[in-house]
N, C-alpha and C positions, 0 to 999 in steps of 0.2 A: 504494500500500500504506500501510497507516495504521500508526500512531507502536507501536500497538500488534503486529501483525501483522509486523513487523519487529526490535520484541524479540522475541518467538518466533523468529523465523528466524533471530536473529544467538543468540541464547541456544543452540539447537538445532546451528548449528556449531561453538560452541564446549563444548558437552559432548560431542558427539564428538571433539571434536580435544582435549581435557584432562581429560574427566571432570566429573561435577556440581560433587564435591569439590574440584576444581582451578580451578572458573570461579567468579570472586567477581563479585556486581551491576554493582561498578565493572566491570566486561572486559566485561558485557553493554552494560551505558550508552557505553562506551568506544566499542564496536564501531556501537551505531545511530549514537553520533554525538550524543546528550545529556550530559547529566549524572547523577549518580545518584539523585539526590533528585528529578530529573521521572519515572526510571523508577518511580518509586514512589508517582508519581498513575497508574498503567496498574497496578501489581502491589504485593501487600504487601511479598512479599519471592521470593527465589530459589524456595523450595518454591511456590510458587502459580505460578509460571512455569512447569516439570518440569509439574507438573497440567494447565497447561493443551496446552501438549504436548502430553500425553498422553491427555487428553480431545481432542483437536484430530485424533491420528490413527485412535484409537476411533470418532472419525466416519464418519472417511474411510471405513474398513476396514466399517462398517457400509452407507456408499454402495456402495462398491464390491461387497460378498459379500453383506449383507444377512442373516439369518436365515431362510432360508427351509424351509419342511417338510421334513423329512429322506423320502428312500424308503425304505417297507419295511414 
């Protein structure tokens, strides 16, 4: 799993277990296991993290269900 892919995953357990507002960069970089100024050659900042999250499971959700023709 890359350097990237892994702040997502530790970011993602840690806004569940505190909240966006409760997780600061430092508790992300803490958690991969960097420092906080290398998370920030992967991310500008926390809000572009949450984004991509959240475009990350908009994928999925699209893999999986897809958009397909409604009946009727």
């Amino acid at each position: 799993m890359s350097t990237k892919e892994n702040i997502l995953e530790a970011a993602l357990t840690l806004f569940s277990e505190r909240g966006y507002d409760g997780t600061s960069v430092e508790q992300i970089a803490q958690a991969v296991g960097i420092k906080a100024p290398s998370l920030y050659k992967h991310f500008k900042g926390k809000e572009e993290i949450l984004n991509a999250i959240i475009d990350s499971a908009e994928a999925r959700y699209e893999e999986s269900f897809g958009s397909e023709p409604s009946c009727g």
